[in-house]
C-alpha positions as CSV (number, residue, x, y, z in Angstrom):
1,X,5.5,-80.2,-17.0
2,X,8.9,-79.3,-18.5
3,X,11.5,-78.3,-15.8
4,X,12.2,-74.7,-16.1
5,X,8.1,-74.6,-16.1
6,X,8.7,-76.9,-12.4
7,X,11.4,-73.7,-11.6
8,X,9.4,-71.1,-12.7
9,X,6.5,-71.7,-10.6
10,X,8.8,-72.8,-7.5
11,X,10.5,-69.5,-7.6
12,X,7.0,-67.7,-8.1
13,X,5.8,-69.9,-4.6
14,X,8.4,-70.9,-2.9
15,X,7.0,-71.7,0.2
16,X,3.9,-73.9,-1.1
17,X,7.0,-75.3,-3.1
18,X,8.9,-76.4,-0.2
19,X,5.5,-77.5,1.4
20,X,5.2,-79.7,-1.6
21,X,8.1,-81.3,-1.8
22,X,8.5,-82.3,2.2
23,X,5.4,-83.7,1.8
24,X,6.4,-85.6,-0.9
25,X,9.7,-87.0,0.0
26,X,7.5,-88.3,4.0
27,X,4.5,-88.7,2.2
28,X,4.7,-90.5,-0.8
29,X,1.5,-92.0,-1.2
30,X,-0.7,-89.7,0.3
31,X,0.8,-86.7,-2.2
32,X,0.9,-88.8,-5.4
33,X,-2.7,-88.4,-6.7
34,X,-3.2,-84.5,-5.3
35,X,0.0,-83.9,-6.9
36,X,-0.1,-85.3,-10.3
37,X,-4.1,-84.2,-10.7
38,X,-3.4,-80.7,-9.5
39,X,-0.5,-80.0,-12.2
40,X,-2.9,-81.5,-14.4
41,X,-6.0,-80.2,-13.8
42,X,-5.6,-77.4,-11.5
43,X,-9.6,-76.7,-11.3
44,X,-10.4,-80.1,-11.1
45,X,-11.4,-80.1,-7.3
46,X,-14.1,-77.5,-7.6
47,X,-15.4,-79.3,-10.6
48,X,-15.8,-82.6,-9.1
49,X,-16.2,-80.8,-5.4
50,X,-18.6,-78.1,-5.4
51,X,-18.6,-76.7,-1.7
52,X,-21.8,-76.8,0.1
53,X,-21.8,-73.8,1.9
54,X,-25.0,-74.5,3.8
55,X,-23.1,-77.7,5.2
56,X,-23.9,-77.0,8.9
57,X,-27.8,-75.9,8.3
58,X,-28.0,-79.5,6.3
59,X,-26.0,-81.4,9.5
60,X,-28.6,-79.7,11.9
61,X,-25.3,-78.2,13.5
62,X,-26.7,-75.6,16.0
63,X,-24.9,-72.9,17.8
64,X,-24.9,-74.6,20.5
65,X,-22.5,-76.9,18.7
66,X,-20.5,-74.3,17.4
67,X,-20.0,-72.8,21.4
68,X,-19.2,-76.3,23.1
69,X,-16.6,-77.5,20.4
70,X,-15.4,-74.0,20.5
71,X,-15.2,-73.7,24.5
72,X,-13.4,-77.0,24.2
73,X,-10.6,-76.2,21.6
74,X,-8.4,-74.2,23.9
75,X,-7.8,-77.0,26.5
76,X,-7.0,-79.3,23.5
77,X,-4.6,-77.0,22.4
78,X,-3.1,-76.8,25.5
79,X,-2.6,-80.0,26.5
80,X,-0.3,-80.7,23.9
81,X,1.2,-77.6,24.1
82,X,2.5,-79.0,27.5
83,X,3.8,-82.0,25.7
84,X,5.7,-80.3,23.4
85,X,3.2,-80.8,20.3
86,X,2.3,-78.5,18.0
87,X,-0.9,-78.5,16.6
88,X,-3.0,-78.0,13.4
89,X,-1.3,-79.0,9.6
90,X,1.9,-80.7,9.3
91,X,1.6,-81.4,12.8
92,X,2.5,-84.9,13.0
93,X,5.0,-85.6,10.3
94,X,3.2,-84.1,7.6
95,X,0.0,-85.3,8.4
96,X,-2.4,-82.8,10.2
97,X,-5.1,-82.9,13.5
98,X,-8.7,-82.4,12.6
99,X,-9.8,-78.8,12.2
100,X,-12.5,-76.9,13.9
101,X,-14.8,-77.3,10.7
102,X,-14.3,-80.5,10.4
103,X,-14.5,-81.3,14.6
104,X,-17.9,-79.3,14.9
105,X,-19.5,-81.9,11.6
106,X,-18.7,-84.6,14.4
107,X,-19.7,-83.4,17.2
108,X,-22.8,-82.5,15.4
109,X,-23.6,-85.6,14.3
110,X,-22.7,-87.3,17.3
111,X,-25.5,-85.5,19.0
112,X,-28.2,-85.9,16.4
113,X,-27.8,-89.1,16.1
114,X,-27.6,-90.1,19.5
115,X,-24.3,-92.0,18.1
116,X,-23.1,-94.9,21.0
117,X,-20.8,-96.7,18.4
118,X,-18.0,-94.7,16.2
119,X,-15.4,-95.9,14.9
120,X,-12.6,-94.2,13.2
121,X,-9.2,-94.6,11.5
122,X,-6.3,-92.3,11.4
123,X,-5.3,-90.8,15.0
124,X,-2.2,-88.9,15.3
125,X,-2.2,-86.6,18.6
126,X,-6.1,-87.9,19.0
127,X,-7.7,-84.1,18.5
128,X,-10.5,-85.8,16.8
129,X,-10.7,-88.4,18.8
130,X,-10.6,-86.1,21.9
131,X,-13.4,-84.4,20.7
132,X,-15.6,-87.4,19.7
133,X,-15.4,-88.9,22.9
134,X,-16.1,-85.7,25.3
135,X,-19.8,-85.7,22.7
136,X,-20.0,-89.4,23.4
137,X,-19.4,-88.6,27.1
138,X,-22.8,-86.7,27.4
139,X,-24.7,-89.7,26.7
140,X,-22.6,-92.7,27.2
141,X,-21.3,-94.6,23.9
142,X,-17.8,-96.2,22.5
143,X,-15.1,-95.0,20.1
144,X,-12.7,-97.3,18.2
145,X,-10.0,-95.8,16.8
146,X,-7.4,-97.6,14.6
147,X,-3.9,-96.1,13.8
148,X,-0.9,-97.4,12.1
149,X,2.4,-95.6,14.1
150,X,5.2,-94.6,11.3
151,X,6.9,-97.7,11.1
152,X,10.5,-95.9,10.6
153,X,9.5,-93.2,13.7
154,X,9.2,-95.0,16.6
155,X,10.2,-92.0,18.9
156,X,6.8,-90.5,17.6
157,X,4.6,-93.6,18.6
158,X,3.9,-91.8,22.0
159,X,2.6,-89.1,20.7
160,X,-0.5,-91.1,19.2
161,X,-3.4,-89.8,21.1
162,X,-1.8,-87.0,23.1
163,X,-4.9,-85.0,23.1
164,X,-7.3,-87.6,24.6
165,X,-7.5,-87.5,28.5
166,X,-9.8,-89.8,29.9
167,X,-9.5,-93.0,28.1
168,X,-12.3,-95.3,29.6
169,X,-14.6,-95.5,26.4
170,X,-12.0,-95.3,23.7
171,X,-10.3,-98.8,22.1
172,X,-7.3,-97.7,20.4
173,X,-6.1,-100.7,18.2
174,X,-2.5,-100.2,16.5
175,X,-2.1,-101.2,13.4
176,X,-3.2,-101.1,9.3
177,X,-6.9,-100.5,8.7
178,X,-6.7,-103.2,6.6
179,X,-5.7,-105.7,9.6
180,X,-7.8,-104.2,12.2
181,X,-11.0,-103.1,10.3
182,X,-13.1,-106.0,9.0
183,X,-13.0,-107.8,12.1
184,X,-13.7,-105.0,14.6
185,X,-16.8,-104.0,12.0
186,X,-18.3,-107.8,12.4
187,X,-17.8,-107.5,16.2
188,X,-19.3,-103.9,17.1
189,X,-21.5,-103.5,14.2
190,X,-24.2,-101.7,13.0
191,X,-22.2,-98.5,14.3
192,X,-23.7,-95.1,14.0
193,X,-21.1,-92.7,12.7
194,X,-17.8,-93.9,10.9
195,X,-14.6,-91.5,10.5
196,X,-11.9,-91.8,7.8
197,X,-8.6,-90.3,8.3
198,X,-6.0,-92.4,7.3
199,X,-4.1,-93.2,4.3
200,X,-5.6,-91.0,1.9
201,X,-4.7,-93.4,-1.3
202,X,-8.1,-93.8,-3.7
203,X,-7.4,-97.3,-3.1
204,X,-7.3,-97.1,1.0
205,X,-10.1,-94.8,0.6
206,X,-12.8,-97.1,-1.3
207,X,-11.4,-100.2,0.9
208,X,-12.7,-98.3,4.2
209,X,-15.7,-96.5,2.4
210,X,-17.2,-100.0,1.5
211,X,-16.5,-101.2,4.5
212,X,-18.2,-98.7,6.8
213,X,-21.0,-98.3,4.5
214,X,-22.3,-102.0,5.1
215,X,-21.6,-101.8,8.8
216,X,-23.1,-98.2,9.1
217,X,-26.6,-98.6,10.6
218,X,-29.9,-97.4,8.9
219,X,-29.3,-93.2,9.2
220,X,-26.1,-93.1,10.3
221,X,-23.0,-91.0,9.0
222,X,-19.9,-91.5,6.9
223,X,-17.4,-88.7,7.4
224,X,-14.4,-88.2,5.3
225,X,-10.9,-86.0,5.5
226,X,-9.5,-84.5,3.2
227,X,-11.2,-85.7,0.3
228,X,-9.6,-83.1,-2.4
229,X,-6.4,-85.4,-2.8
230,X,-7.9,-87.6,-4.7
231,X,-11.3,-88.6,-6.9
232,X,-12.1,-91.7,-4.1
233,X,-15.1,-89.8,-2.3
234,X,-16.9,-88.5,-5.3
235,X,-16.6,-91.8,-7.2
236,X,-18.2,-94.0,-4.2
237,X,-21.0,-91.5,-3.5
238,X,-22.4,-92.2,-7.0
239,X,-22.5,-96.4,-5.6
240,X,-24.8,-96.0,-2.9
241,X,-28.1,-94.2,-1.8
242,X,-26.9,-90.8,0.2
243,X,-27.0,-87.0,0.6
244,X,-23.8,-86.1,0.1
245,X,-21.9,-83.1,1.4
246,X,-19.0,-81.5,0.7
247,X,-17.5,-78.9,3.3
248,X,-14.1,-76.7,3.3
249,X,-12.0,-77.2,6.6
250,X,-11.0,-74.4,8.6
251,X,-7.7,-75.0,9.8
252,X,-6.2,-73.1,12.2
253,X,-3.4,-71.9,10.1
254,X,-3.2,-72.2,6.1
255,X,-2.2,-75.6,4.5
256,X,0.2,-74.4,2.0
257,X,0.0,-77.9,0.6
258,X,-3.8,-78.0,-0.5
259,X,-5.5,-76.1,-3.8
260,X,-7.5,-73.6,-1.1
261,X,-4.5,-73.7,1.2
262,X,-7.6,-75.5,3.7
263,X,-8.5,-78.7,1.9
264,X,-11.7,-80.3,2.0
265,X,-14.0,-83.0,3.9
266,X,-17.3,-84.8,3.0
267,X,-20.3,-86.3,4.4
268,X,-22.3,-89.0,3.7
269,X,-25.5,-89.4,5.5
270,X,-27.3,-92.9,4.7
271,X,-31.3,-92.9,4.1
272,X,-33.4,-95.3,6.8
273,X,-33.5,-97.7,4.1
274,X,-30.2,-97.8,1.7
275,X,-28.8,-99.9,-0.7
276,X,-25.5,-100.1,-3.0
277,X,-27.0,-98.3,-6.7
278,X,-27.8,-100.9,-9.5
């Protein structure tokens, strides 16, 4: 793109601009692909990511669901209001806590499948991670959660997990996915339900993916954020035996950043008997 065409459409957007570019400068990797592809290709995520509109019918999600998660959100919201944290996009540098769209696919799937083993990476203030283990709670069960604190923020490291309260079932291990995952997968594995929200380079994303799909147990679930910054998440689905989903989020304010200003997450639900495609 030539730069008065760069000018042209900063002036014409100014705020999604600035969105863009503070995202950028903090988060280099994350932005790269979504960047690049969206200049690009500007269509390209509803080509490769139709949204499944009848996501929660598919999930089983009930609205029973939809009222607990919902009755829950405002004490989440308030406890780190107390602390001082802001929540929803760009909420922690410029990374964001899990939306309500995304939240209810969890704590969906958490109840169908009787989950008593999660695991997920990528924490931040812990709203996910709040909610997943308040659905574990009703039935006993474990959450793993693995989070690398900003390396050049350390006055932000306290604010990993700010939303969760009672910590009894919930391992928090700091540090790279790549450090922490392939051991804790031998150890508490065949989980039920694995969560990525992390580092959302292709590369991190198919490391994790292929991961969790070996340790996911017969019928269990592979949930993904944000899948619209890159082509990761479409390209492993076609690897493996699945029913795929593909869901808009709902934050609670617009992400200026993303191509529907909510961005997009997927689901992956593995057959009783599955295998890696010939």
């Amino acid at each position: 793109m030539r730069p008065w065409s760069v000018l042209n459409v900063a002036m014409q957007n100014p705020m999604e601009s600035w969105a863009f570019l503070r995202w950028a400068i903090h988060d280099p990797m994350g932005s790269r692909h979504y960047f690049i592809d969206r200049w690009k290709h500007r269509d390209w995520h509803i080509r490769m990511y139709p949204v499944d509109h009848d996501w929660r019918m598919r999930i089983g999600s009930t609205d029973d669901d939809r009222k607990q998660t919902e009755q829950l959100w405002p004490s989440v919201l308030r406890r780190l209001e107390e602390q001082g944290l802001r929540p929803g996009p760009e909420s922690y540098f410029f990374w964001n806590d899990g939306d309500p769209a995304f939240i209810q696919a969890i704590w969906c799937l958490v109840r169908r499948l009787q989950a008593t083993k999660v695991v997920e990476t990528g924490v931040a203030h812990g709203v996910t991670s709040r909610f997943i283990l308040e659905a574990l709670g009703m039935r006993g069960g474990h959450l793993w959660s693995i989070d690398l604190p900003p390396p050049g923020s350390p006055e932000k490291h306290h604010e990993i997990g700010a939303a969760v309260i009672d910590r009894t079932n919930w391992t928090l291990l700091l540090g790279s996915s790549r450090q922490h995952l392939p051991h804790l997968l031998k150890e508490v594995g065949p989980i039920d339900i694995f969560i990525h929200d992390s580092e959302h380079s292709s590369t991190n994303m198919l490391f994790e993916m292929r991961l969790a799909w070996e340790a996911l147990r017969p019928g269990g679930a592979l949930i993904v954020d944000d899948i619209d910054l890159n082509w990761a998440f479409g390209e492993f689905s076609k690897q493996i035996k699945c029913e795929k989903l593909v869901a808009e989020a709902e934050p609670i304010r617009p992400d200026l950043r993303r191509f529907n200003q909510k961005g997009l997450f997927g689901v992956l639900l593995k057959p009783q008997s599955s295998a890696m495609k010939p």
